[in-house]
NUKOLFI-9661 format. One record per residue (C-alpha): residue number from 1; x, y, z. Coordinates in nm, 4 decimals, padded with zeros to 6 digits, always signed. Layout:
N
<atom n="NUM" px="X" py="Y" pz="Z"/>
...
***
This chain:
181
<atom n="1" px="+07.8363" py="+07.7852" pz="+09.5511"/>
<atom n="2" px="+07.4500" py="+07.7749" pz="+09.5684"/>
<atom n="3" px="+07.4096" py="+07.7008" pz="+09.1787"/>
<atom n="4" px="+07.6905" py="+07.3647" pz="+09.2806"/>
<atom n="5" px="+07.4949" py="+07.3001" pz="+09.5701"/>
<atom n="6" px="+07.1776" py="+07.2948" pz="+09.4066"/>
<atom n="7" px="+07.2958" py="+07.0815" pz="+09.1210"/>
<atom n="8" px="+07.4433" py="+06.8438" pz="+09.3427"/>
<atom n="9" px="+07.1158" py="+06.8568" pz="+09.5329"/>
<atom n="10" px="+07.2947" py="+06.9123" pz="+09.8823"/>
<atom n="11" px="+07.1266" py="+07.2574" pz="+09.9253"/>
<atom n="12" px="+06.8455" py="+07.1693" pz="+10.1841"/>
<atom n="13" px="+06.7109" py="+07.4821" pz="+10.3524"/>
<atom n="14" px="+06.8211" py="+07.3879" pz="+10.6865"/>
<atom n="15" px="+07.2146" py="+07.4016" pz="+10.4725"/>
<atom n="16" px="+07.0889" py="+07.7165" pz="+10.3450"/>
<atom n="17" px="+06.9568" py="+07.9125" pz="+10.6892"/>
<atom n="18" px="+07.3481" py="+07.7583" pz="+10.8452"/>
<atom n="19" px="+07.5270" py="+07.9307" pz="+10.5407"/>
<atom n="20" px="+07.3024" py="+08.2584" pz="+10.5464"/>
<atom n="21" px="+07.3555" py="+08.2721" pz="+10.9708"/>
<atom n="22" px="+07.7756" py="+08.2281" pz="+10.9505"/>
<atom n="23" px="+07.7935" py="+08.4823" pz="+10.6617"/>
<atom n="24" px="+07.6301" py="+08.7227" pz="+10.8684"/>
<atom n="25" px="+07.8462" py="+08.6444" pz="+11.1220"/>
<atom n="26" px="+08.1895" py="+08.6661" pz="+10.9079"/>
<atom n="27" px="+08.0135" py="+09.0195" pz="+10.7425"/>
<atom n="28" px="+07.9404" py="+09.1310" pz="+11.0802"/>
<atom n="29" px="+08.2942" py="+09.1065" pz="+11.1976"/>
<atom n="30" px="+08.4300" py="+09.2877" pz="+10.8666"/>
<atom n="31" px="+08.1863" py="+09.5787" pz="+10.9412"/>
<atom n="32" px="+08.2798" py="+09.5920" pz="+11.2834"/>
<atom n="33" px="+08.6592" py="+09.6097" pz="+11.1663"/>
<atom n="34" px="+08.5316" py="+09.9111" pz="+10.9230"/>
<atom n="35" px="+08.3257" py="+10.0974" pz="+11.2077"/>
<atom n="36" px="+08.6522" py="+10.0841" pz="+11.4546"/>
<atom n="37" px="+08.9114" py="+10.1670" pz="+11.2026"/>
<atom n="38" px="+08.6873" py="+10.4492" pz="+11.0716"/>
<atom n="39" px="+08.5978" py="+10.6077" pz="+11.4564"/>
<atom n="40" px="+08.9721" py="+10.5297" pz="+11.5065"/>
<atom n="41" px="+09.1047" py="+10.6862" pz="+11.2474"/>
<atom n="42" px="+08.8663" py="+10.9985" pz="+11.2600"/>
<atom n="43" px="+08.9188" py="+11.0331" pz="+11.6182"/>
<atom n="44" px="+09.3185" py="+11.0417" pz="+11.5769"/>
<atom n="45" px="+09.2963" py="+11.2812" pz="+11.2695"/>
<atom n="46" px="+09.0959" py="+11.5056" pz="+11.4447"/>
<atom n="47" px="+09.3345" py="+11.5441" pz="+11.7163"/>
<atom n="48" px="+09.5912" py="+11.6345" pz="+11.5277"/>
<atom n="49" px="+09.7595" py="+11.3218" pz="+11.5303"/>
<atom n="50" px="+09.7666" py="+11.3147" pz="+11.1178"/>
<atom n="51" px="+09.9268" py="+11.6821" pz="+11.1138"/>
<atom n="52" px="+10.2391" py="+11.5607" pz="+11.3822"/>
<atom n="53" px="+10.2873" py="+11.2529" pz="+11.1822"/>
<atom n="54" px="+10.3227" py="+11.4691" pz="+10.8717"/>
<atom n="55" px="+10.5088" py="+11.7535" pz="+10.9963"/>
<atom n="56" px="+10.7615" py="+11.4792" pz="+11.2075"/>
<atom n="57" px="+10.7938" py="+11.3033" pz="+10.8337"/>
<atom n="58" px="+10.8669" py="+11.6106" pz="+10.6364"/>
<atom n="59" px="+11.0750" py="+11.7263" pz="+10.8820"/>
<atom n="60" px="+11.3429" py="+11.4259" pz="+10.8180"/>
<atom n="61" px="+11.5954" py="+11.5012" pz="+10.6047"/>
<atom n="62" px="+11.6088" py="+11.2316" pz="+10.3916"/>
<atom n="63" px="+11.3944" py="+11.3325" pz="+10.0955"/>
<atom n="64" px="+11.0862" py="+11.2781" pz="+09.9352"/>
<atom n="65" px="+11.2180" py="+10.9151" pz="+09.8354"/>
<atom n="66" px="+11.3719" py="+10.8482" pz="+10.1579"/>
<atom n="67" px="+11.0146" py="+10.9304" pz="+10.3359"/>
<atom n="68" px="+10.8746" py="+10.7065" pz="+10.0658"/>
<atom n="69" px="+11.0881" py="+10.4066" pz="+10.1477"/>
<atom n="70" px="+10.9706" py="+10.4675" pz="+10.5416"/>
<atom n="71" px="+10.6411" py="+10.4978" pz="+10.4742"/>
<atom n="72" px="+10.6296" py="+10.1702" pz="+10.2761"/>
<atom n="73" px="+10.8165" py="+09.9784" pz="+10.4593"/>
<atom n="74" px="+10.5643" py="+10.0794" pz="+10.7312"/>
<atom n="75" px="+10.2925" py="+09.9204" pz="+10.5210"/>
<atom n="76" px="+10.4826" py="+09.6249" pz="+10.4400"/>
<atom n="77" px="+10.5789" py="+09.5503" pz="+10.7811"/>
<atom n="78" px="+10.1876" py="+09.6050" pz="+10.8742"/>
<atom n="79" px="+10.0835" py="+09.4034" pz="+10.5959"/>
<atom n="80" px="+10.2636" py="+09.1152" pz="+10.7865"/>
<atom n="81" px="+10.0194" py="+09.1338" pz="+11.0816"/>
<atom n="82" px="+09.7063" py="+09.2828" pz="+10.9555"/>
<atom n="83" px="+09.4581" py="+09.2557" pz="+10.7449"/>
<atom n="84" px="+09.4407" py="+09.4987" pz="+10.4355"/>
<atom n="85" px="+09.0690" py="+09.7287" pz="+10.5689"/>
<atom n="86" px="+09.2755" py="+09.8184" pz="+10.8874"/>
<atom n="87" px="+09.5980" py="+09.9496" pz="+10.7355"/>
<atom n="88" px="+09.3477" py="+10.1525" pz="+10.4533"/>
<atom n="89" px="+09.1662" py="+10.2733" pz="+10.6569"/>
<atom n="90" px="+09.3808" py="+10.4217" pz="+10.9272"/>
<atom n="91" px="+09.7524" py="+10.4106" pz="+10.7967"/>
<atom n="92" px="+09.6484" py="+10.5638" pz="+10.4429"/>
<atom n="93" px="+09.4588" py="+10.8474" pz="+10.6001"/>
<atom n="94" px="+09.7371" py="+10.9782" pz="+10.8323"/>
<atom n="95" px="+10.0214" py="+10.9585" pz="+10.5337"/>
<atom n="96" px="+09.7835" py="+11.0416" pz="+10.2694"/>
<atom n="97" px="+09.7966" py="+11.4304" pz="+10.2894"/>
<atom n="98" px="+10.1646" py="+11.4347" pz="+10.2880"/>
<atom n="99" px="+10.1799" py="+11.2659" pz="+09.9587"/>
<atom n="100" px="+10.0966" py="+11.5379" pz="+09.7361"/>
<atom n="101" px="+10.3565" py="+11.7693" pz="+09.9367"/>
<atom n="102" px="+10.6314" py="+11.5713" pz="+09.8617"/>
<atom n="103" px="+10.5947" py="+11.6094" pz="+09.5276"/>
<atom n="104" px="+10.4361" py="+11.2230" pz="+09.4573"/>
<atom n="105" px="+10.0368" py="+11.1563" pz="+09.2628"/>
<atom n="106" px="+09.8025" py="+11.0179" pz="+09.4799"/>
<atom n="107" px="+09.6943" py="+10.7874" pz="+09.2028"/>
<atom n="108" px="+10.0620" py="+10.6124" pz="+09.1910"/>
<atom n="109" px="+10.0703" py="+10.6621" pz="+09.5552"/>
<atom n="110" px="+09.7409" py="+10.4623" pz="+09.5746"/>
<atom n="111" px="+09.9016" py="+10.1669" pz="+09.3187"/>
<atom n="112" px="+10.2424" py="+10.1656" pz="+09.4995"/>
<atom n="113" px="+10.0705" py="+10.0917" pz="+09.7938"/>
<atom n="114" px="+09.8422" py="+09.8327" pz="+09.6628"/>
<atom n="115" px="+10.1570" py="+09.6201" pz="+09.5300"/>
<atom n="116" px="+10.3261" py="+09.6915" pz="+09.8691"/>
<atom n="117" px="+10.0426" py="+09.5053" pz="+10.0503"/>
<atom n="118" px="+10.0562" py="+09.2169" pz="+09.8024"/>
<atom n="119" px="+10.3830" py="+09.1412" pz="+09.8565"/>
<atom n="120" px="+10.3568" py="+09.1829" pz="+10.2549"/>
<atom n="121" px="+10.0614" py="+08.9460" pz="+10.1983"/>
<atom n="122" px="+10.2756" py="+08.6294" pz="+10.0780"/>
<atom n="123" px="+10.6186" py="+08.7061" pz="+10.3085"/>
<atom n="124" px="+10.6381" py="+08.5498" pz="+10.6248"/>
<atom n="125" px="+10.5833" py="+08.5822" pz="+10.9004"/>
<atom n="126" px="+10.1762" py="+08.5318" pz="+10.8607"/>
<atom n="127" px="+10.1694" py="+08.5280" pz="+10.4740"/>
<atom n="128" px="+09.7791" py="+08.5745" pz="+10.4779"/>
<atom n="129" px="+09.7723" py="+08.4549" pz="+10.0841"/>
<atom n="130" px="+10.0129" py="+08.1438" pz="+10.1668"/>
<atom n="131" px="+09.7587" py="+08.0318" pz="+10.4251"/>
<atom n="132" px="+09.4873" py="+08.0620" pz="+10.1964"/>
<atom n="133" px="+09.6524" py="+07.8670" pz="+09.9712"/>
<atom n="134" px="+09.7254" py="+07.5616" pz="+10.1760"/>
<atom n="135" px="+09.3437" py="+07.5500" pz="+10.2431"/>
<atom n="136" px="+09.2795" py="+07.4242" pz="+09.9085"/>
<atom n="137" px="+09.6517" py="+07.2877" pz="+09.8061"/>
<atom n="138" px="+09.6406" py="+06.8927" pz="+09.8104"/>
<atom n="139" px="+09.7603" py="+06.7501" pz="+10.1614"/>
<atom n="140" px="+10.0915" py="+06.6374" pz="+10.0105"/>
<atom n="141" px="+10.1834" py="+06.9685" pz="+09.9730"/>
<atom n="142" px="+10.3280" py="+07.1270" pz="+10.2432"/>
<atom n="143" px="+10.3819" py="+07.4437" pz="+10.3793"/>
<atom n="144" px="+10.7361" py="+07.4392" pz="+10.3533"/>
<atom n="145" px="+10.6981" py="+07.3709" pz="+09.9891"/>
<atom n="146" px="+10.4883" py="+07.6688" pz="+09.9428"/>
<atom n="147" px="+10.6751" py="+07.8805" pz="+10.1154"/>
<atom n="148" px="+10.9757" py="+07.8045" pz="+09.8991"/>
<atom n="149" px="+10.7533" py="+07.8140" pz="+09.5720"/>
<atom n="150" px="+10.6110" py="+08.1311" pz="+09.6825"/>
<atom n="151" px="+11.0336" py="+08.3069" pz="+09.6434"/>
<atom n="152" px="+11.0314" py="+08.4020" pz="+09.3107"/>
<atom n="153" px="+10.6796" py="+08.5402" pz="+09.3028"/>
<atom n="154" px="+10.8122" py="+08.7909" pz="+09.6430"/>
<atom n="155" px="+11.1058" py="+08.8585" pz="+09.3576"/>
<atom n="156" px="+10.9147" py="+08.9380" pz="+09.1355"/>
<atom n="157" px="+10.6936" py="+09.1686" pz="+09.2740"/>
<atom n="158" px="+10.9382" py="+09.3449" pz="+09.4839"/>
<atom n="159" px="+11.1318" py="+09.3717" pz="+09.1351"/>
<atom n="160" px="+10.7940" py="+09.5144" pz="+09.0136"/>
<atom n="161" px="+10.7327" py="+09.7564" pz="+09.3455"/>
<atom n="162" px="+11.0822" py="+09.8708" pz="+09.2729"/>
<atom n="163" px="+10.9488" py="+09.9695" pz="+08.8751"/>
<atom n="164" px="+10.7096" py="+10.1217" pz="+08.9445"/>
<atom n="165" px="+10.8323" py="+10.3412" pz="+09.1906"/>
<atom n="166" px="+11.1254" py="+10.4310" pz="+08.9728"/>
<atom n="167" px="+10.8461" py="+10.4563" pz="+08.6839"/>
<atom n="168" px="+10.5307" py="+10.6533" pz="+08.7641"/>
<atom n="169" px="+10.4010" py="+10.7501" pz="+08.3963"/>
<atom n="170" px="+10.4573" py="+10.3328" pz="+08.3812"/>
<atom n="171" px="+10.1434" py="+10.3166" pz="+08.5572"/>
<atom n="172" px="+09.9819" py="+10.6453" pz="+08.5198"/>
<atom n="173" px="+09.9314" py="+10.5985" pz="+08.1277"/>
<atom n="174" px="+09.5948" py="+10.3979" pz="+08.0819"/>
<atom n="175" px="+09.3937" py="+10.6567" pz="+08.2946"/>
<atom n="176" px="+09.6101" py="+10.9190" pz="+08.0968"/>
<atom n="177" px="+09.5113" py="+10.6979" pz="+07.7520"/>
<atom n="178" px="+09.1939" py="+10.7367" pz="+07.8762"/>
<atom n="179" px="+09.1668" py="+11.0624" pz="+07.9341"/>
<atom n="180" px="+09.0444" py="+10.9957" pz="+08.2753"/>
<atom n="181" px="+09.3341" py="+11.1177" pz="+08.4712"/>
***
């Protein structure tokens, strides 16, 4: 946006100090987010909080698969409300140890999740990516139009969730390829 701005000539430095001061601001708020989910997190993990919510999962008898489903439903349904640094970094912490013990790689664990939180991202009710998307969709489009546009694409990637949870190797075999993993 600087290279545009100084081609169009609109970049005067008074433009450039406003756009340096209100990305410091927008940073500042992301680190803050970081900093509180981090002392959060830490504080609830070192209490112990992380080894009740494991032992209370694993405890269930529903399976490894049937904790799996819980747990991302959990993210999906968070994904709704929050942004993706909060639900990293103090959701994935607590379930991440359990993980391994029921018998799932952290690696597809780590992907699953990923694709979870893109597809909580365009569902209603907040649909964080469909509001980003009306910010730079023409004003005859609407958001009702996006919303329904948006269906098959939810399909799709629920279709794809579902794959590669059924699949693991599916996505495991680049880093494997690559010897990497």
């Amino acid at each position: 946006s600087l290279v545009l701005a100084l081609v169009y000539r609109k970049l005067t430095w008074e433009e450039f100090k406003k756009s340096v001061y209100e990305t410091m601001i927008v940073t500042s708020f992301v680190i803050m987010i970081t900093v509180a989910a981090k002392i959060f997190g830490g504080v609830f993990l070192a209490l112990g909080g992380g080894n009740l919510i494991t032992n209370f999962f694993l405890s269930l008898e529903i399976g490894p698969y049937g904790i799996l489903s819980i747990i991302l439903i959990l993210i999906f349904i968070m994904g709704f409300f929050l942004d993706w640094i909060p639900i990293l970094l103090i959701f994935i912490p607590i379930v991440a140890p359990m993980i391994p013990k029921l018998g799932f790689d952290p690696l597809w664990f780590g992907i699953v999740t990923a694709v979870c939180l893109q597809t909580s991202f365009l569902t209603p009710p907040f649909a964080v990516s469909i509001f980003y998307l009306k910010g730079i969709a023409p004003p005859s489009v609407t958001l009702k139009d996006i919303y329904k546009g948006i269906v098959p694409f939810v399909i799709l990637q629920i279709i794809g969730l579902i794959i590669t949870i059924l699949f693991p190797k599916l996505v495991l075999w680049i880093p494997m390829a690559m010897g990497i993993y």
